[in-house]
C-alpha positions as a Markdown table, in Angstrom:
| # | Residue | x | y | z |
|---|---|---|---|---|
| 1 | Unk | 87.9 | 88.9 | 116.0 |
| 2 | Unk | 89.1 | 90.8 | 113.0 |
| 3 | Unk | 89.1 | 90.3 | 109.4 |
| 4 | Unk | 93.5 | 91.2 | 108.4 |
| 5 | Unk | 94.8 | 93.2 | 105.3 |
| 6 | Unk | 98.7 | 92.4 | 105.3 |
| 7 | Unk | 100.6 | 94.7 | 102.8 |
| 8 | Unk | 104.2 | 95.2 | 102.1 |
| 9 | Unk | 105.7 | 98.9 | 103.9 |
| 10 | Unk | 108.6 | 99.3 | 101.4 |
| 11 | Unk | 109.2 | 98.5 | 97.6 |
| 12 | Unk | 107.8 | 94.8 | 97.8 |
| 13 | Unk | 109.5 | 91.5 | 98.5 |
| 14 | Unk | 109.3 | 91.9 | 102.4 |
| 15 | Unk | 108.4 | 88.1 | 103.2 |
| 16 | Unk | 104.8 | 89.3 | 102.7 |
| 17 | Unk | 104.3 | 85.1 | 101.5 |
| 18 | Unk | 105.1 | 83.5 | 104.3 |
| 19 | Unk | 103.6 | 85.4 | 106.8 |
| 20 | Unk | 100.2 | 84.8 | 104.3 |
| 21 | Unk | 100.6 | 81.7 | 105.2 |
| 22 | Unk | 101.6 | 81.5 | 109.0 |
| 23 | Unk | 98.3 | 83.8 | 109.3 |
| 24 | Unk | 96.4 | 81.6 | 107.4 |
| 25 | Unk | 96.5 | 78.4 | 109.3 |
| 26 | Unk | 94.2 | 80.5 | 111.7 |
| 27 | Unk | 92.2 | 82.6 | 108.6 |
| 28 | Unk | 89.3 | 80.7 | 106.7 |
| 29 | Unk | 89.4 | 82.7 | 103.1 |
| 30 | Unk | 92.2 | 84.5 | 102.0 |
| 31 | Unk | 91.9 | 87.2 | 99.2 |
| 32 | Unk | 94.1 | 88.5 | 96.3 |
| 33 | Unk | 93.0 | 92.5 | 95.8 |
| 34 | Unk | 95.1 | 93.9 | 93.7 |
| 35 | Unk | 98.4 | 93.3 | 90.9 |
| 36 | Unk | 98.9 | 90.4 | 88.5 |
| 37 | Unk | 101.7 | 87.6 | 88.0 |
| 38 | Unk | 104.5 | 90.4 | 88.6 |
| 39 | Unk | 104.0 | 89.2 | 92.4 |
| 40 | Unk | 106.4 | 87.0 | 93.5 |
| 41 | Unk | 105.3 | 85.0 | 97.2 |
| 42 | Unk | 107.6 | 82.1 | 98.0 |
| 43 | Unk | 106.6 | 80.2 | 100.8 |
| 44 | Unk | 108.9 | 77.0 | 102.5 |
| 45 | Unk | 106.1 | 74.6 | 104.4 |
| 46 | Unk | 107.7 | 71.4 | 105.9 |
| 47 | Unk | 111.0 | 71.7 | 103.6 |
| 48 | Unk | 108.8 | 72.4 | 100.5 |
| 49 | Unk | 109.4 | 75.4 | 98.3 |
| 50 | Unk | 106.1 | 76.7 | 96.6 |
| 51 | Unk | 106.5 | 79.8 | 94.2 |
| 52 | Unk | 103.5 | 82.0 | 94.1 |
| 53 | Unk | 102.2 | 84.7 | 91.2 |
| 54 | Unk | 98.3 | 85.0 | 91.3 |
| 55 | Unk | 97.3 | 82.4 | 93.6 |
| 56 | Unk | 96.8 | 83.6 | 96.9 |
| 57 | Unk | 99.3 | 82.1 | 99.5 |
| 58 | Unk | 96.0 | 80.2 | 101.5 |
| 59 | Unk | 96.3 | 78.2 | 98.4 |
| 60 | Unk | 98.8 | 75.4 | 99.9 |
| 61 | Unk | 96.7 | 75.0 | 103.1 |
| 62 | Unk | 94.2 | 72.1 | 103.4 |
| 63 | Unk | 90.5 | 73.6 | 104.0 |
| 64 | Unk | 90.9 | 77.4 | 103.1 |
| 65 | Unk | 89.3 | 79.2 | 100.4 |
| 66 | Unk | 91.7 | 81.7 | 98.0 |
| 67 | Unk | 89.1 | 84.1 | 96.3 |
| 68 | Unk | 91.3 | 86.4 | 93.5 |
| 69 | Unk | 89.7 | 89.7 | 93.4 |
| 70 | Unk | 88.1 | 92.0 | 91.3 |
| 71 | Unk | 91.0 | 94.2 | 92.1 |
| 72 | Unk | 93.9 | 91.8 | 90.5 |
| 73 | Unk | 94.5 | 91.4 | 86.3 |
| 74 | Unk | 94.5 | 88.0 | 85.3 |
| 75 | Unk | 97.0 | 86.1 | 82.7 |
| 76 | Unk | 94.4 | 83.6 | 82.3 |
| 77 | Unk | 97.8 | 81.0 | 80.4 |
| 78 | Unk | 100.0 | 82.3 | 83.7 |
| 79 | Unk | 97.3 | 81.1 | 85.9 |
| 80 | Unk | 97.0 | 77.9 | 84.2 |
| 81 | Unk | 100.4 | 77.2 | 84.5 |
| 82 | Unk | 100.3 | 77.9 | 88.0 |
| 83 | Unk | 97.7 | 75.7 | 88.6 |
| 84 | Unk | 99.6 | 72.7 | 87.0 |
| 85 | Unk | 102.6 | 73.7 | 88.7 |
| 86 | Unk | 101.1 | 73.5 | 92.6 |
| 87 | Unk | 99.4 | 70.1 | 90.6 |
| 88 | Unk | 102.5 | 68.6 | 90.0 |
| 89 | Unk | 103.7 | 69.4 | 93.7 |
| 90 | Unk | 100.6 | 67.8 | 95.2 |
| 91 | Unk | 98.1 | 70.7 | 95.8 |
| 92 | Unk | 95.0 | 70.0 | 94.1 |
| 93 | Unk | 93.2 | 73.2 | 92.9 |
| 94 | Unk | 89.1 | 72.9 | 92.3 |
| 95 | Unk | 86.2 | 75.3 | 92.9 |
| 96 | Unk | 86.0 | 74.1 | 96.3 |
| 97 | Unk | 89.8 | 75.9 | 97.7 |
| 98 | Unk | 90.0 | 78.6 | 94.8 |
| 99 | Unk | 87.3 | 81.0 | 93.2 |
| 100 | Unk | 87.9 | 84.1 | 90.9 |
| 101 | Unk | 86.3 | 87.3 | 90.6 |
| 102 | Unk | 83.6 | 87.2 | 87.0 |
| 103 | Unk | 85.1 | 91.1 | 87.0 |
| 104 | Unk | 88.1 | 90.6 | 87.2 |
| 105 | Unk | 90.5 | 91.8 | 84.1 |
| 106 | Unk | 92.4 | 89.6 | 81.7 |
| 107 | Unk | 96.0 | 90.0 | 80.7 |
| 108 | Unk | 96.7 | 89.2 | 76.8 |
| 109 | Unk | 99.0 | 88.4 | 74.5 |
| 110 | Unk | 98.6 | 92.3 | 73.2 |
| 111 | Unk | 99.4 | 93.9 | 76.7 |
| 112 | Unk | 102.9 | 91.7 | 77.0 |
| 113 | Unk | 103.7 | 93.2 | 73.4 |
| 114 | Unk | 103.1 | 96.5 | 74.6 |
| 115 | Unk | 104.5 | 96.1 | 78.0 |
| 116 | Unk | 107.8 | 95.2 | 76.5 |
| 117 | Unk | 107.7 | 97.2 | 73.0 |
| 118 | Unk | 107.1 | 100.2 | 75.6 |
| 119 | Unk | 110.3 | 99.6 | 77.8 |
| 120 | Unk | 112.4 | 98.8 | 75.1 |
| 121 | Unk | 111.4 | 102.3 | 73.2 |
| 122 | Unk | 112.4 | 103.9 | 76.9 |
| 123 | Unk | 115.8 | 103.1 | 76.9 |
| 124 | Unk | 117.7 | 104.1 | 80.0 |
| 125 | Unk | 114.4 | 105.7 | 81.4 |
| 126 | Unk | 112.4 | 102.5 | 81.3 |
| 127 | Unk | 110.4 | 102.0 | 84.4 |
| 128 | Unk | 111.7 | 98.7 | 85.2 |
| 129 | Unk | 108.2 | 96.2 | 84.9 |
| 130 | Unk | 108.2 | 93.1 | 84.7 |
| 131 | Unk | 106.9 | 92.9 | 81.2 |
| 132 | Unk | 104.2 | 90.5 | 81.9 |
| 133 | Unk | 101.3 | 93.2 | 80.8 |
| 134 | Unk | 100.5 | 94.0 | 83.9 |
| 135 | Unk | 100.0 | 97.8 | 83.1 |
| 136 | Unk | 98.7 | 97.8 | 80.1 |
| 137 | Unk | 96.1 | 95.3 | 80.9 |
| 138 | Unk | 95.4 | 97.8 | 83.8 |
| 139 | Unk | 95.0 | 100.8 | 80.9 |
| 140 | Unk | 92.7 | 99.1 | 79.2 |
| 141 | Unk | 90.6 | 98.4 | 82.5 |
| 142 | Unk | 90.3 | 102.4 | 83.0 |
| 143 | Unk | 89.6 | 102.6 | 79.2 |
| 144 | Unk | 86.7 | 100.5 | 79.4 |
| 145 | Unk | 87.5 | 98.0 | 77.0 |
| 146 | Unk | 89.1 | 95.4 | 79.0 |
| 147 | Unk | 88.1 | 91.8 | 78.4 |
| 148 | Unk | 87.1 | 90.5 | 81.6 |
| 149 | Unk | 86.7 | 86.8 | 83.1 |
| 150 | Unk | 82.4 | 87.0 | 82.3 |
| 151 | Unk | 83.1 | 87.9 | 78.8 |
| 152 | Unk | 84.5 | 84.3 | 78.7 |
| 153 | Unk | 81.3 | 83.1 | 79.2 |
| 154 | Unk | 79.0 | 85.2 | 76.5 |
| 155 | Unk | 80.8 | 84.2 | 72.9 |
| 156 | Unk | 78.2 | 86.3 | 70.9 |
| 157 | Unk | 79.5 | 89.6 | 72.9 |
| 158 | Unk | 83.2 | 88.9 | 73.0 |
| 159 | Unk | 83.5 | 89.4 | 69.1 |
| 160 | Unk | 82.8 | 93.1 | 69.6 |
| 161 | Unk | 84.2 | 93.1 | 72.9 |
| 162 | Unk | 88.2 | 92.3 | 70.8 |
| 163 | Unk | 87.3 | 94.6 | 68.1 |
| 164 | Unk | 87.0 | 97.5 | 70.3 |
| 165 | Unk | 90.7 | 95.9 | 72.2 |
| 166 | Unk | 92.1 | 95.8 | 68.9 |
| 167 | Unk | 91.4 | 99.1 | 68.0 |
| 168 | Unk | 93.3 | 100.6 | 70.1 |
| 169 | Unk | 96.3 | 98.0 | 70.5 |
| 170 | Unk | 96.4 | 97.7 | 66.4 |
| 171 | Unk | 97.4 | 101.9 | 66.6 |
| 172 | Unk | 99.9 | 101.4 | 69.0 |
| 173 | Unk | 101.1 | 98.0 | 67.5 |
| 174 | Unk | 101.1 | 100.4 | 64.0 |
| 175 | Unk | 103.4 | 103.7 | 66.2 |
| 176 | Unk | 106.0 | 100.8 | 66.8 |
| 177 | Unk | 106.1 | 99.5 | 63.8 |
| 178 | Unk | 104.9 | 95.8 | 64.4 |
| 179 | Unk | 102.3 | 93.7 | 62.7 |
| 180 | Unk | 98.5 | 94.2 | 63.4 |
| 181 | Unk | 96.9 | 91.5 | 65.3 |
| 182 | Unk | 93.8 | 90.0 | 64.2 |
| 183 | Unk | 90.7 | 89.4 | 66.2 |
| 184 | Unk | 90.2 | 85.9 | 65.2 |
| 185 | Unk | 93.4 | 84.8 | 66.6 |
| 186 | Unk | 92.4 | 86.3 | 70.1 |
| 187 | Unk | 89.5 | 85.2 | 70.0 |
| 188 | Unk | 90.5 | 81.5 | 69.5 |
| 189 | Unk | 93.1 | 81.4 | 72.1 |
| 190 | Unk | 90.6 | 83.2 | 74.5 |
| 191 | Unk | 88.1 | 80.2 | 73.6 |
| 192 | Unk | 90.8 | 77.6 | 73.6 |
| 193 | Unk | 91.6 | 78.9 | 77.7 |
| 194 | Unk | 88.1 | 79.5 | 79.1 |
| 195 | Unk | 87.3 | 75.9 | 80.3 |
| 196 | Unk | 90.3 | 76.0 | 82.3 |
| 197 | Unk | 89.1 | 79.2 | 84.2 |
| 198 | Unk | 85.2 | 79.9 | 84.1 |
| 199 | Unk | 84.7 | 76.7 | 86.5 |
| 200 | Unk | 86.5 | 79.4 | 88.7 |
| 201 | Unk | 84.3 | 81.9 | 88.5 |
| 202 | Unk | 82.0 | 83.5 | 90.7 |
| 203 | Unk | 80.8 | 86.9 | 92.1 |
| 204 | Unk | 83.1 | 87.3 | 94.9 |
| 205 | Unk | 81.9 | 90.3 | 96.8 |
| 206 | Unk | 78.9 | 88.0 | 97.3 |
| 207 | Unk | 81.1 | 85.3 | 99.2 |
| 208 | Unk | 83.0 | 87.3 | 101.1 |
| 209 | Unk | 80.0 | 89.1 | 102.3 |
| 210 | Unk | 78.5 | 85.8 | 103.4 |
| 211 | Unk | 81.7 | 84.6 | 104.9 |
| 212 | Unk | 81.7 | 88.2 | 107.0 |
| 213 | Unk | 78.1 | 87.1 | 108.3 |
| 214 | Unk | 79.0 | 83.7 | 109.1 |
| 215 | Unk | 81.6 | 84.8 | 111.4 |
| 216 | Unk | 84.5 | 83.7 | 109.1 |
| 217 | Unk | 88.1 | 85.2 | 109.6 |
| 218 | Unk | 88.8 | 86.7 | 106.1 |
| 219 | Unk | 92.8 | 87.4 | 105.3 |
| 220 | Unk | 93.4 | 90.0 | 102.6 |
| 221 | Unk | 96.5 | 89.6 | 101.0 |
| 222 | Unk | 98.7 | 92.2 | 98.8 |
| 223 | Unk | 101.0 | 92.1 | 96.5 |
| 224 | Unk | 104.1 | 94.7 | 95.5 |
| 225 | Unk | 104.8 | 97.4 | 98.2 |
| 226 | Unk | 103.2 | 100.7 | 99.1 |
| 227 | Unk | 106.2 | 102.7 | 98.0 |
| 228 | Unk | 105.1 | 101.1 | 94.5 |
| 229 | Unk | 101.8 | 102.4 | 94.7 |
| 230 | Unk | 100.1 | 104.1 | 91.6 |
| 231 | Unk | 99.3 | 107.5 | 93.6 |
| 232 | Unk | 101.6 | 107.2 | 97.1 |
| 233 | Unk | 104.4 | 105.5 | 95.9 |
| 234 | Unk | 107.7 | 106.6 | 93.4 |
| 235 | Unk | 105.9 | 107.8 | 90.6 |
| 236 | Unk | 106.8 | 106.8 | 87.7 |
| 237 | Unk | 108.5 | 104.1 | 89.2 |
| 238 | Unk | 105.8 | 102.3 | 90.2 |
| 239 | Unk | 103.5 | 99.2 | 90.1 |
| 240 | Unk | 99.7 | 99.7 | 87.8 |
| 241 | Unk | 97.6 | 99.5 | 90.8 |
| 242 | Unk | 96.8 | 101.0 | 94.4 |
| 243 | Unk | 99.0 | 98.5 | 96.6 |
| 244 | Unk | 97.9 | 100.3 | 99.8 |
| 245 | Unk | 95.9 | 98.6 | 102.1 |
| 246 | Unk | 92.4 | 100.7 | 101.5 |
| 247 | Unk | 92.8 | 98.7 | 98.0 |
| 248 | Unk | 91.8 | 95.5 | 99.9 |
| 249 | Unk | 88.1 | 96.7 | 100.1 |
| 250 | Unk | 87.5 | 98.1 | 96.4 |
| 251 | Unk | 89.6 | 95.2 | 95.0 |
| 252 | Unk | 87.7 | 92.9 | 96.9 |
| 253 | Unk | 84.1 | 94.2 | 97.2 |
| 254 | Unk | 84.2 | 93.9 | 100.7 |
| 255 | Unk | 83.6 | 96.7 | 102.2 |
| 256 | Unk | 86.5 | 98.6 | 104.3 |
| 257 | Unk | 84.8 | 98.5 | 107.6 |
| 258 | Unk | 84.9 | 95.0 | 107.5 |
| 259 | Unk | 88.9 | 95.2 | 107.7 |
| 260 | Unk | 89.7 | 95.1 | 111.5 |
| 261 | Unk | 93.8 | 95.3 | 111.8 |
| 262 | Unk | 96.4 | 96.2 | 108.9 |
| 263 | Unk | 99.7 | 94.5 | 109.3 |
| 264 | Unk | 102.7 | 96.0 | 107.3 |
| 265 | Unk | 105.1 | 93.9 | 106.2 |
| 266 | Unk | 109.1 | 95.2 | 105.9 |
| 267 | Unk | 112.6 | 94.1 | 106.0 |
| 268 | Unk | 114.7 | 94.6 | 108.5 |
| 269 | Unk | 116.8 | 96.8 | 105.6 |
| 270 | Unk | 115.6 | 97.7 | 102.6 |
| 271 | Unk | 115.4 | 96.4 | 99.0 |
| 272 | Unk | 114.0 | 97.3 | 95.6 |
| 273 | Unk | 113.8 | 95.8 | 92.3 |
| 274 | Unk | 114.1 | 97.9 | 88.7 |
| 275 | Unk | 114.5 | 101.4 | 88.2 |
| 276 | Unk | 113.6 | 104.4 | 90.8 |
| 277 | Unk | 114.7 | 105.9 | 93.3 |
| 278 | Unk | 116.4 | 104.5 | 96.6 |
| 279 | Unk | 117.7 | 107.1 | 99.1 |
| 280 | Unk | 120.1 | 104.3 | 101.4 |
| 281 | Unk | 120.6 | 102.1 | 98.6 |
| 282 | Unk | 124.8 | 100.6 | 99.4 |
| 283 | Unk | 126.0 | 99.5 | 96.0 |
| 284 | Unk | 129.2 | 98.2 | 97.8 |
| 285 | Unk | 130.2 | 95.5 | 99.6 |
| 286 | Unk | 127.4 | 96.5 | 102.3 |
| 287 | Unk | 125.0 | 96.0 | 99.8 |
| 288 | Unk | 126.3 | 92.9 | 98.6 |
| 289 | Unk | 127.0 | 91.1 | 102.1 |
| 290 | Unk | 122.8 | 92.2 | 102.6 |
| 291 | Unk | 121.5 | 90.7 | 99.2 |
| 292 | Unk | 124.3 | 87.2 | 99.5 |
| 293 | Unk | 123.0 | 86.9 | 103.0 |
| 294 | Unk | 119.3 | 87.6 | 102.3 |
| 295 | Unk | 119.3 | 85.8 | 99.0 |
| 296 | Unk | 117.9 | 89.1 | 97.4 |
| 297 | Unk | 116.9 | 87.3 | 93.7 |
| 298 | Unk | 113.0 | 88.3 | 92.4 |
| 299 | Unk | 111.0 | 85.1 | 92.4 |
| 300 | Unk | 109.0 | 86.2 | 89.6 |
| 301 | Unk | 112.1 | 87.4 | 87.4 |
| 302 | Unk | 114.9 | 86.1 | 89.3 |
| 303 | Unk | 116.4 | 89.8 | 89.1 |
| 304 | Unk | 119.1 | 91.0 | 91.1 |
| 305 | Unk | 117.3 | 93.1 | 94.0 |
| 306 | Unk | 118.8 | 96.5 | 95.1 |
| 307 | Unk | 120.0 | 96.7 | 98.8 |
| 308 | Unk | 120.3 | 99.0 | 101.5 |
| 309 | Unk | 119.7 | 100.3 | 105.2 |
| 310 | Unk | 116.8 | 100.5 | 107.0 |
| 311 | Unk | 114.6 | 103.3 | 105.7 |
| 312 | Unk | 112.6 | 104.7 | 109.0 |
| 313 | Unk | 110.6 | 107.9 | 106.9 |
| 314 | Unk | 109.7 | 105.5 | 104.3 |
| 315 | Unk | 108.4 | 103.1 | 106.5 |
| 316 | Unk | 106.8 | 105.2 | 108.8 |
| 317 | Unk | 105.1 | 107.0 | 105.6 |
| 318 | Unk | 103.8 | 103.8 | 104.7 |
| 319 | Unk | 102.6 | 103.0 | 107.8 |
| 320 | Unk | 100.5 | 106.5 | 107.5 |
| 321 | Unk | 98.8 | 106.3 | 103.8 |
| 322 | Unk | 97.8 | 102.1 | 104.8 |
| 323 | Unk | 96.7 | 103.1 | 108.6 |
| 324 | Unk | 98.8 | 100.5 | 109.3 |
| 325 | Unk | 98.2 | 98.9 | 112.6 |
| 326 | Unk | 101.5 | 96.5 | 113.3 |
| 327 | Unk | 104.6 | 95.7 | 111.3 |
| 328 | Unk | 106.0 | 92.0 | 110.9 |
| 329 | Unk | 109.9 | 92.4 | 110.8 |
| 330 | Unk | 111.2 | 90.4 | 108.6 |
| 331 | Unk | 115.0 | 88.8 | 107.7 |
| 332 | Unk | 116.9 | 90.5 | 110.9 |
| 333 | Unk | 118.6 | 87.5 | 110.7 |
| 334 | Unk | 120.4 | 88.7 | 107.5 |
| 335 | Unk | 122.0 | 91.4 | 109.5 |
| 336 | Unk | 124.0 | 88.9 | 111.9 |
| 337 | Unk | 127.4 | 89.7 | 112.4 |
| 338 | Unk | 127.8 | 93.3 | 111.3 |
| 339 | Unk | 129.5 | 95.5 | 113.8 |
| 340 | Unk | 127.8 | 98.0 | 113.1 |
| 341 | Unk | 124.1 | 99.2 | 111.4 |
| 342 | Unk | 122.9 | 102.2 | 110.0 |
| 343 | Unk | 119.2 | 103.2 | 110.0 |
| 344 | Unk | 117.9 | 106.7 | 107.9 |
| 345 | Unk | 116.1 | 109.1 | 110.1 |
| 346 | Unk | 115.4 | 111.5 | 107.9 |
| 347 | Unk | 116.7 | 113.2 | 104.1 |
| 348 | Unk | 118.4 | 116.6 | 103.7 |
| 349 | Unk | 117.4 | 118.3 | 100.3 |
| 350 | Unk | 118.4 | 121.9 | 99.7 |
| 351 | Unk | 120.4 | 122.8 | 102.7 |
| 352 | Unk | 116.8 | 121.3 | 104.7 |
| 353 | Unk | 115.9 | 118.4 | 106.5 |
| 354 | Unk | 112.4 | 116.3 | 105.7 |
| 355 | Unk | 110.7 | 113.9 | 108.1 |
| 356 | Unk | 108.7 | 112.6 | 104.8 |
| 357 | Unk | 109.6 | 111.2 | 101.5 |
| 358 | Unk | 108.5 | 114.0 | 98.4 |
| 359 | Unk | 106.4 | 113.6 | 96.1 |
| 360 | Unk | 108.1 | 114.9 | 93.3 |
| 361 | Unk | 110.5 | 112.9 | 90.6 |
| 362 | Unk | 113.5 | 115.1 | 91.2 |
| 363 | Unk | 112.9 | 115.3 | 94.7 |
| 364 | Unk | 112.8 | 112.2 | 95.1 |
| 365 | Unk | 116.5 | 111.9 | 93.0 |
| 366 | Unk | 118.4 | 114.0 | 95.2 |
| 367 | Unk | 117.4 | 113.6 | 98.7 |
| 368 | Unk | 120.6 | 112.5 | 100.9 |
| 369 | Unk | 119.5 | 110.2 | 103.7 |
| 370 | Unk | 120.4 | 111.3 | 107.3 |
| 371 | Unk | 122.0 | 108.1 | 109.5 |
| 372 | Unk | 122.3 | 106.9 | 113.1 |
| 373 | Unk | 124.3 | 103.9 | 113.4 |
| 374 | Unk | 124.1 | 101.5 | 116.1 |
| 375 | Unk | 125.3 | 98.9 | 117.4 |
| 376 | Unk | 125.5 | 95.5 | 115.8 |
| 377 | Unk | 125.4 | 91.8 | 117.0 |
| 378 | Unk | 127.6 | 88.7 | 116.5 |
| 379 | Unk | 125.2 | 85.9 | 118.1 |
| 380 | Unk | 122.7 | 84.5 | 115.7 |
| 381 | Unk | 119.1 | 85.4 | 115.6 |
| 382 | Unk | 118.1 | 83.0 | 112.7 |
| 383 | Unk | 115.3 | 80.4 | 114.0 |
| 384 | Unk | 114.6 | 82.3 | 117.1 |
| 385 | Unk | 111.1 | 82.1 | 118.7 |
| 386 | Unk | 111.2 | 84.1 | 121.6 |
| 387 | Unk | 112.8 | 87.4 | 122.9 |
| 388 | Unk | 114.7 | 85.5 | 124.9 |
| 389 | Unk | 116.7 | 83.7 | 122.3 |
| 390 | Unk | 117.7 | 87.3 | 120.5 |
| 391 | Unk | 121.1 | 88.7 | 121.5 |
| 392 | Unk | 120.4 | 92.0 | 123.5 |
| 393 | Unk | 121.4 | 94.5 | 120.8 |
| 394 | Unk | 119.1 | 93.0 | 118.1 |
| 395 | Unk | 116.5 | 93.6 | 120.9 |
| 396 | Unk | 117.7 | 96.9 | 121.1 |
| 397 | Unk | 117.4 | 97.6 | 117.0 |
| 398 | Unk | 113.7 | 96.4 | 116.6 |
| 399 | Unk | 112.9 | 99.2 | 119.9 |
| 400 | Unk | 114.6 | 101.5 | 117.9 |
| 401 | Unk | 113.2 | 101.4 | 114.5 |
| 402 | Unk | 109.6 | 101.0 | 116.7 |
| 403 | Unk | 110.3 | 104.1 | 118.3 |
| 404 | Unk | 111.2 | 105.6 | 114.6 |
| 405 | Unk | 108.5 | 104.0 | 112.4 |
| 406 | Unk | 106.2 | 105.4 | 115.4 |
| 407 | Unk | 104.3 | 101.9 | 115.2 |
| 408 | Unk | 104.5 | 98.9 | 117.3 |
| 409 | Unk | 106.6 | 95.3 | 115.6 |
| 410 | Unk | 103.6 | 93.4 | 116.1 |
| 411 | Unk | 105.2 | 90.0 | 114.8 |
| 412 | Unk | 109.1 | 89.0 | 114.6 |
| 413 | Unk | 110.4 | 86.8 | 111.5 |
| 414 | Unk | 114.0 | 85.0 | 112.2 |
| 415 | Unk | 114.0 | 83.0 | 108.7 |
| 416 | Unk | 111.9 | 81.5 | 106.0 |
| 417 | Unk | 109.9 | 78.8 | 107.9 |
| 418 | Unk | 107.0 | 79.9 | 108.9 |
| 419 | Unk | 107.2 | 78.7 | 112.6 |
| 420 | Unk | 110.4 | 81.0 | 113.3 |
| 421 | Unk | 108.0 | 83.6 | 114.2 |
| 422 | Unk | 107.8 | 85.6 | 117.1 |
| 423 | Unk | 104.2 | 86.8 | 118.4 |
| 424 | Unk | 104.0 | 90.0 | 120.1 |
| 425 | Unk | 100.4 | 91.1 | 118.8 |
| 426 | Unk | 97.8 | 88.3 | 116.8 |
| 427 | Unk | 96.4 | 90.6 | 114.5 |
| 428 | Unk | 92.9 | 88.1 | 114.3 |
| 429 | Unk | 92.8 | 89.1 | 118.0 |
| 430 | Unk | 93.5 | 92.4 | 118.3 |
């Protein structure tokens, strides 16, 4: 029986939410490692939409505990809000479904200043965040002055604690030319939030090590996409945080022997949102029949996601710097009804051909993606739950980009319910 890290293969938004949740019927705890409210999981249970930021997607299912990690940055107002939101659609939240890391990092007000001062001051070379703090909230971890969710806690420490934030944010507030902010003010918000997120709190590493001895089947649960990745991914262009699936033990504290099987998550084509590179992005008609027939809108920002074929190097790159044991094909569906697909094999750059995506910036700009195009299919595979319901050639495609990827599709997703899944390999099993 193994413990299962699931992490997206490409730039985010692969369906990473709902298989979360069609694993976690079967897991008993289900972790957040790593990211902040930039991650958008939507999950459709029974007819019901629930929309997803910091909550782990176990968080909807009756008897599961959602622990968020060390690993993740915390809008302690976002998570609220969250909170009130499931609330509202009949999910009740206490400290019996839903504990939180006493080390884990707080977002403030001051990082979504910065965020957005910072991408606004970048012009046409912003990076393309979210603007929800994420990254600066991450700086500030590595700087050592972070306010964390203990510091809630100790009110005769946290005076200093802001003072030593501010010091640094009030230079930076100063460069752009906006008002200082004053520790008094943080300091009352911070004290006016805490009851609504201490009751949370709990040294996490501790439960997960007891749920590891008890025999309990632990789901780690990622956010973003491994192309986004702070060190493997399109640098700049990138999320604050290691979304690879090593992250799962240090952003747990769990740890990574205790990780059994790695599923990747990706698209049966490929999107991204924001700024960065994208070697088969089809900014055409292509790309637009992909992102009307996949609804391809951000749930976090509701942005506009970039489309495109299939990347095989990408994926099978991903599948490489996660160790990556199975990938969950998701949305094939959306490709219904072409007559014909292309899928990138590899990038010419220079007059020569790569088998792996470079590291470097203007590399990464001018590689030309190298296609095979098969053939498509006209039948429907949307709601299929068996091989035998998919028309031959979409059999033939998922072979094809298994044989490419060099990694086996070790689950099948044919739309957004959670039970049009098709099981080749349980990845609690294997």
């Amino acid at each position: 029986m193994a413990n299962v890290a699931v992490v997206g293969a490409q730039w985010g938004d692969e369906g990473k939410g709902k298989l979360v949740d069609w694993l976690s019927e079967r897991a008993d705890v289900v972790v957040r490692f790593q990211g902040g409210h930039n991650a958008g999981h939507t999950l459709v249970i029974d007819g019901v939409t629930y929309k997803l930021s910091l909550l782990p997607s176990g968080i909807v299912r009756p008897g599961k505990l959602s622990i968020i990690g060390n690993g993740v940055v915390i809008d302690p107002q976002a998570l609220a809000a969250e909170i009130d939101k499931l609330a509202s659609q009949g999910v009740t939240i206490t400290r019996d479904n839903l504990r939180i890391a006493g080390n884990a990092t707080l977002i403030l007000p001051v990082h979504r200043d910065l965020d957005l001062l910072r991408e606004a001051a970048a012009g046409a070379a912003k990076i393309g965040t979210t603007g929800r703090g994420i990254g600066p909230a991450y700086e500030d971890k590595v700087g050592r002055r972070a306010i964390r969710v203990n510091d809630l806690a100790d009110p005769a420490s946290l005076g200093l604690k802001v003072e030593r934030l501010l010091a640094h944010h009030n230079a930076l507030r100063r460069g752009h030319g906006q008002p200082e902010v004053k520790a008094a003010d943080v300091i009352a918000d911070l004290a006016a939030i805490a009851p609504r997120i201490l009751p949370f709190s709990d040294a996490v590493w501790s439960l997960l090590d007891d749920a590891k001895r008890e025999g309990k089947r632990i789901l780690f649960e990622g956010a973003q996409g491994i192309m986004l990745d702070i060190d493997h991914g399109t640098y700049p262009f990138v999320t604050s945080s290691n979304t690879v699936a090593g992250q799962a033990a240090a952003g747990s504290g769990l740890g990574p022997s205790s990780i059994g099987y790695v599923l990747g998550i990706a698209k049966a084509y490929t999107t991204r949102v924001g700024s960065g590179p994208f070697p088969t992005e089809q900014d055409n008609e292509v790309g637009e029949y992909i992102g009307q027939r996949g609804r391809e809108f951000g749930t976090v920002t509701g942005r506009k996601r970039r489309c495109g074929w299939f990347d095989a190097v990408l994926v099978r790159q991903a599948i490489k710097t996660s160790g990556i044991h199975g990938i969950a094909l998701t949305k094939l569906d959306v490709l219904d009804g072409l007559d014909e697909i292309k899928v990138c094999v590899g990038y010419m750059l220079d007059g020569r051909r790569l088998e792996r995506f470079p590291a470097a910036e203007e590399a990464q700009k001018r590689v030309q993606p190298i296609y095979e195009t098969v053939e498509g299919w006209k039948d429907t595979t949307a709601g299929a739950r068996s091989w035998a319901q998919l028309p031959a050639q979409a059999i033939k495609y998922v072979k094809y980009l298994e044989e490419l990827i060099e990694c086996p599709v070790a689950l099948l997703s044919t739309s957004p319910e959670r039970d049009d899944t098709i099981l080749m390999t349980d990845p609690f099993e294997d």
